[in-house]
C-alpha positions in Angstrom: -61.1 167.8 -41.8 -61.0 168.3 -45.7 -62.7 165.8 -47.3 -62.5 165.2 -51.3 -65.5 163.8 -52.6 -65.5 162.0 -56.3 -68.7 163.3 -57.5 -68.8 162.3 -61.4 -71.0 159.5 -61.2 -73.7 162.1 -59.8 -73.4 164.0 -63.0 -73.7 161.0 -65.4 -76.6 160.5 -66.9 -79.6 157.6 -66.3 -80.7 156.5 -63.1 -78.1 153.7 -61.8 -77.5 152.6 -58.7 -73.9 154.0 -58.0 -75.2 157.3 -59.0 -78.3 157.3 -56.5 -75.8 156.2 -54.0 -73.2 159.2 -54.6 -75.4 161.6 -54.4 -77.9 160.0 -51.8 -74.8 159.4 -49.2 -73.2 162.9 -50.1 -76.3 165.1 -49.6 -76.4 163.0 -46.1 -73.1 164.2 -44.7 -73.5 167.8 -46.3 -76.6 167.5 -43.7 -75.4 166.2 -41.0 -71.7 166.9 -40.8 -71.5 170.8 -39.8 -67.9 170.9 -38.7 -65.8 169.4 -42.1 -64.8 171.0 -45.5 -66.6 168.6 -48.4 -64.8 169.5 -51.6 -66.8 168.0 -54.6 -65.1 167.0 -57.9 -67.0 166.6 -61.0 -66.5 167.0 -65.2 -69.8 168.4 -65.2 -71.7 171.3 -63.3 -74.2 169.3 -60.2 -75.1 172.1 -58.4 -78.4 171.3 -59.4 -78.5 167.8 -58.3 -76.5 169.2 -54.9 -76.7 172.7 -53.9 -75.1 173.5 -50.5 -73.2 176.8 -49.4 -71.1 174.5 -47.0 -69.5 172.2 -50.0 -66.9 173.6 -52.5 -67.0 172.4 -56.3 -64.6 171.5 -58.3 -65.4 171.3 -62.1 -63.3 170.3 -64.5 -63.8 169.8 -68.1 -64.3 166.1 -69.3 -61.1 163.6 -70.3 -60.5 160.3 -71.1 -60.2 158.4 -67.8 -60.9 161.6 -65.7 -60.5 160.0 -62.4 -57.0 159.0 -63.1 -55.9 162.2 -64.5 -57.7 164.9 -63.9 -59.5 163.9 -60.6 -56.0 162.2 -59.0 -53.9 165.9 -60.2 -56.5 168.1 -58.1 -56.7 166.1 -55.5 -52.8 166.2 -55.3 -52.7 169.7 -55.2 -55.3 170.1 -53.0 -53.9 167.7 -50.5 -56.7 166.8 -48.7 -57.4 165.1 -45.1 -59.2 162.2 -46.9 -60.7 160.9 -49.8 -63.7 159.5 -50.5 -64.6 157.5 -53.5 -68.2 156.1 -54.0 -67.1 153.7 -56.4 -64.7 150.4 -56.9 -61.6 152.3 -58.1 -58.3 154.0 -56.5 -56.8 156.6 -58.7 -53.5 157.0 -59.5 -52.6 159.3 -56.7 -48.4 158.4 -56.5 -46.3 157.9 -53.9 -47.7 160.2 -51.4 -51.4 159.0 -51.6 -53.7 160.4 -49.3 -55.7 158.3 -46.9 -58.5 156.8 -48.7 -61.9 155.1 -48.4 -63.7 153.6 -51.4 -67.1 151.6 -52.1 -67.8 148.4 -52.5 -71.1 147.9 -54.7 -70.9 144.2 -55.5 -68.9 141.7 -57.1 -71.5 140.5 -59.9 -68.3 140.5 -62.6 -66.9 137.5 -60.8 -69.8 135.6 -59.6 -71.6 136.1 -63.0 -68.9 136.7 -65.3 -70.9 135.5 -68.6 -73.4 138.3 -67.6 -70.7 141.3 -68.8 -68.7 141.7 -71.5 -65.3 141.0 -72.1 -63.9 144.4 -71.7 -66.1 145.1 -69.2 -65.3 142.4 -66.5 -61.3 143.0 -66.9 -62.0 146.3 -66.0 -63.8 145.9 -62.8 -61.9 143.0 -62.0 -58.4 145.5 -62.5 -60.0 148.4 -60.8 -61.6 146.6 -58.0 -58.7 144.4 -57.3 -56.3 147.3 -57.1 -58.9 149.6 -55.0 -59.2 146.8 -52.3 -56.1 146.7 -51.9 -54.7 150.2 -52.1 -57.5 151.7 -50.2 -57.7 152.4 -46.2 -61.3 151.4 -46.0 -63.7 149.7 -47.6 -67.2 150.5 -47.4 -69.8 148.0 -48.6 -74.0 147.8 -48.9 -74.4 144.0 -46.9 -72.8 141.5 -45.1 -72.9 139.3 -48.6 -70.6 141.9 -50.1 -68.6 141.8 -47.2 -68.1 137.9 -47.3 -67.4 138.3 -51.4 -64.6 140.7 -50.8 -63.3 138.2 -48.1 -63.5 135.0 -50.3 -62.4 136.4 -53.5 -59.5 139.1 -52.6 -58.4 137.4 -48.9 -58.6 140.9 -47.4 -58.4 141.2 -43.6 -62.4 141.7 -42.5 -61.4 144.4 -40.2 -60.5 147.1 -43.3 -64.2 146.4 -44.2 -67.2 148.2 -42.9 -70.7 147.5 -43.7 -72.9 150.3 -43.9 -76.4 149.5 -45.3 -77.8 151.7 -47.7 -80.9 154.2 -46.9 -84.3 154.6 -49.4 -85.5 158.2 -50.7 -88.3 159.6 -48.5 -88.7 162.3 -51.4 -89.9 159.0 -53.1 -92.5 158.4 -50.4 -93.6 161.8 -50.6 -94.3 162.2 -54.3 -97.4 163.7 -55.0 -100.4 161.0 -56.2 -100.9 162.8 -59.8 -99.6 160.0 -61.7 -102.0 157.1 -60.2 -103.8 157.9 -63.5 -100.7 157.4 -65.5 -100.6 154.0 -64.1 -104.0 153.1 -64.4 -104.0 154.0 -68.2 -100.5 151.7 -68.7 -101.8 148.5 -66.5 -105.4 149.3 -68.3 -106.8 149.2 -64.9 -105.7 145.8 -64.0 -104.2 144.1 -61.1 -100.3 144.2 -61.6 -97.0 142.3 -60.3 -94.3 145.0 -60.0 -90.6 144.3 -61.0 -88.2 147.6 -60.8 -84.5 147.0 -61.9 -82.5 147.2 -65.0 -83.3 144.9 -67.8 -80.1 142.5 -67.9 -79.6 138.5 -67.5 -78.6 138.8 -63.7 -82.0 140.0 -62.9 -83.6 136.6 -63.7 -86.4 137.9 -65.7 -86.7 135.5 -68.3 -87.6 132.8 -65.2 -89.8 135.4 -63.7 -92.1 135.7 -67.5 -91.9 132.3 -67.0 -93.2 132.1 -63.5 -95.4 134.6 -64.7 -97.2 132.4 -67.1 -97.7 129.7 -64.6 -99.9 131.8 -62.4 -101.8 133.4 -65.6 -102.9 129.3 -66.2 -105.5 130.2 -63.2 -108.6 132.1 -64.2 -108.5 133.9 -60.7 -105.5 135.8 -62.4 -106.8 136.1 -66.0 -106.7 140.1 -65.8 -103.1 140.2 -64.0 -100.1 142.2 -65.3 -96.5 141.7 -64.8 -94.9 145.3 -65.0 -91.2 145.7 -65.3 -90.3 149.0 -64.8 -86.4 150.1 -65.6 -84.2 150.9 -68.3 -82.4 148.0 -70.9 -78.9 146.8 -69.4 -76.5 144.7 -70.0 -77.5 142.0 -72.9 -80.8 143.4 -73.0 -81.7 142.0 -76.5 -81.9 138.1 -75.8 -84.7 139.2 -72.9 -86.8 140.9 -75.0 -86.7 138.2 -78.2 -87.7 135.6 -75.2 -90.8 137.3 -73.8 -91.6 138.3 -77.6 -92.7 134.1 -78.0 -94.3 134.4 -74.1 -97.7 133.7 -74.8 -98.6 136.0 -72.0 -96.3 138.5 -73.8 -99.4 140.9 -73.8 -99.5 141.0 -70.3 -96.1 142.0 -70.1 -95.4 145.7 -69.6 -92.4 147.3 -70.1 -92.2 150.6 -69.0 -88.2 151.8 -69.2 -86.8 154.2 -66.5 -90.0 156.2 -65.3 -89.4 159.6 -63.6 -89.4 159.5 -59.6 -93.4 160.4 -59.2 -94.6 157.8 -61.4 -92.3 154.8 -59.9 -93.8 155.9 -56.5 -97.5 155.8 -58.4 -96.4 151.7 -59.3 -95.0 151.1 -56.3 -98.6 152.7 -54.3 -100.9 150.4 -56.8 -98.8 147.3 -57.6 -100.4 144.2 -56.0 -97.1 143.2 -54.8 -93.2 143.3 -55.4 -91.1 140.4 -57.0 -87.1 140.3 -57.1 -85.9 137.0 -58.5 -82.6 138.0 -59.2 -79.5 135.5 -59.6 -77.0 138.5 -57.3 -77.3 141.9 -55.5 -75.2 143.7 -53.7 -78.1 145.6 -52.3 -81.2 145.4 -53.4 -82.5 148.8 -53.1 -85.9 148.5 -54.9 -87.2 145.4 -52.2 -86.2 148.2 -49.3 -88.1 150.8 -51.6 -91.2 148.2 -52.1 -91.2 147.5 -48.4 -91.3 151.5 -47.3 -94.4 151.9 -49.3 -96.1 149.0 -48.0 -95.7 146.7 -50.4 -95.5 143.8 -50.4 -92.7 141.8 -51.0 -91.2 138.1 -53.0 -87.6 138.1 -53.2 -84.7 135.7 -54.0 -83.6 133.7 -51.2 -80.0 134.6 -51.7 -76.9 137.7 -51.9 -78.3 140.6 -50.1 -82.0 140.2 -50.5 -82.6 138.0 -47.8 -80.8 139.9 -45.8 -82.1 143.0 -46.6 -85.7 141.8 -46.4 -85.3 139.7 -43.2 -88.7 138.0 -42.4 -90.3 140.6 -44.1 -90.7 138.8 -47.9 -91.5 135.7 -49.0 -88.2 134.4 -50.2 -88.0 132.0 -53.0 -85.4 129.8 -55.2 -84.6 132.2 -57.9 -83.0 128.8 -60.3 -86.4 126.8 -59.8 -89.0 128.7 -62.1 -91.8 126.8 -60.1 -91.2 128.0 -56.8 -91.2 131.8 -58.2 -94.9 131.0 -59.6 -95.7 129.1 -56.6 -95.0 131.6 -54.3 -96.5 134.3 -56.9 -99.2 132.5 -56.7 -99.9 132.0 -53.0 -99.2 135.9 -52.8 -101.7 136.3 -55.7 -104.2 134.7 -53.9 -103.5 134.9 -50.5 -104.7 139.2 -49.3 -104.3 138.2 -45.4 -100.4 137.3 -46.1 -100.0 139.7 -48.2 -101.5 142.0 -45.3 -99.1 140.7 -42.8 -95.9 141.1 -44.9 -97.0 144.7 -45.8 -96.9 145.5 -42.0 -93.8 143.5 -41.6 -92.2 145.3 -44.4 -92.9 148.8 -43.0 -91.5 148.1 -39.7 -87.8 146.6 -41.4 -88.0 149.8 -43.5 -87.8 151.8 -40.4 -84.2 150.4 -39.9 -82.8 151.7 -43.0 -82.1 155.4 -44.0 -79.9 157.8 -45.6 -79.1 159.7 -42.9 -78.5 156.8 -40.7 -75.9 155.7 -43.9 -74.1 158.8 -43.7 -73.8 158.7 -40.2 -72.0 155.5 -40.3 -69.9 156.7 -43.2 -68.7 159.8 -41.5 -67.7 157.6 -38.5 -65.1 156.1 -40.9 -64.1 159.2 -42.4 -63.2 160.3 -39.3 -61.7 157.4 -37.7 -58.9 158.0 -40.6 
């Protein structure tokens, strides 16, 4: 088979979730797949970020909606066996469209519409309405995604496959030469750790909140709250909030750390919280769980289902149960003992390779 590959979102920029999936899943089937032609497609060079003498590379210069133009025109002329987009959209491919599998990350702009601008949610709501429905396959992270695609587009459950995402074992594998880094940020202290884009639908107004509930007991007088990722959508009203927190001090925000030194916060945090309002995946509660840690999630989406009964799950809308929980986790090193081991064992069941396995099993079945 010839397989083409949409590979821009690899060569953008920042460290988002669609890209850490593109080029997470592709270097996956590069590996496993021995007997297929991958034919990568990108505005911008990424040999760096995926070097293999078995893909072919397709760089084109950059243009205004480059999937539609540029991307759809090579891929015309190339006429490939399929195509595989890691991404909500469907080009404009014409009449004779090849067959076609796309992802499905989540549908956040229609549950939580108020969380994304204007412009914004009419895009993804045109583009991912169109690619559902023009696509051959659908691909998405969880069952919840699954059921969203179901409830809001009425497509037939059969078109959709679920295919769970893996975690980076580069990650686990870092070197420790930045535990000092972390001791110098945290001052030394105990610390919470958060890891996720700073937007509204991660719920971390509530979790400051929460936060400040547990800091009322002296046990937890020297505890930090660290959030660690870069400002997203409607970033500013977050920050003005914690600003009049009056454990704003203990607040630490790092912005989007380098790979070695999330590992070093995700080695020393006392424990992981995700109170978010909706994910699609959740990939930092599978990343807390592989290293051990700990782990307090929302009760809801894909968390729960990611984290099984490996998390303490809790009510993401009721800002006391968050600091309840917190707090029994805070105080509580046997539970947090057992959920560590719990959490090791349901990472076991969740890898890249095992990802691309399942992907290249609907490649193929096209």
């Amino acid at each position: 088979m010839k397989i083409a590959f949409y590979a821009n979102e690899i060569a953008k920029e920042g460290g988002f979730g669609v890209k850490t999936y593109s080029l997470e899943i592709i270097k996956s089937l590069l590996e496993i797949n021995r007997d297929d032609e991958f034919v990568l497609y990108s505005d911008k060079d990424i040999t760096k970020e995926v070097s293999s003498e078995r893909a072919k590379y397709v760089i084109r210069e950059p243009k205004r909606f480059w999937a539609f133009s540029v991307f759809a025109g090579e891929v015309r002329r190339d006429k490939p066996d399929v195509v595989f987009m890691p991404i909500q959209t469907f080009p404009f491919f014409g009449k004779n469209k090849p067959k076609t599998v796309i992802t499905v990350h989540d549908l956040a702009f229609l549950l939580f519409p108020r969380y994304f601008t204007f412009f914004r949610r009419k895009l993804l709501e045109f583009h991912t309405r169109r690619a559902v429905r023009l696509s051959d396959k659908i691909i998405v992270p969880s069952e919840a995604t699954k059921r969203d695609i179901v409830r809001f587009y009425g497509v037939n459950e059969d078109k959709i496959v679920v295919v769970y995402h893996g975690f980076s074992q580069n990650l686990l594998e870092m070197k420790k030469n930045r535990d000092d880094s972390v001791s110098e940020i945290t001052g030394g202290n105990p610390y919470i750790l958060f890891v996720g884009s700073i937007q509204p639908r991660k719920n971390i107004v509530s979790l400051v909140k929460a936060f400040e509930n547990i800091k009322k007991n002296s046990d937890n007088a020297d505890l930090k709250l660290v959030l660690c990722g870069g400002k997203g959508w409607f970033y500013e009203d977050i920050y003005k909030e914690i600003a009049k927190s009056p454990c704003k001090k203990d607040v630490i925000f790092t912005g989007s750390v380098e790979n070695d030194l999330l590992a070093a916060f995700y080695r020393n945090a006392l424990f992981f919280v995700m109170p978010s309002l909706y994910e699609g995946f959740g990939l930092p509660v599978l990343e807390a769980m592989s290293f051990g840690l700990p782990v307090v999630c929302s009760d809801n989406s894909s968390l729960s289902e990611i984290a099984g009964d490996a998390a303490l799950l809790i009510d993401p809308y009721r800002i006391s149960d968050i600091g309840e929980k917190m707090g029994i986790f805070a105080a509580d090193k046997d539970l947090r003992a057992q959920l560590s081991a719990k959490g090791l064992e349901r990472a076991k069941g969740f890898s890249w390779e095992k990802a691309g396995r399942e992907t290249l099993k609907v490649l193929k079945a096209l």
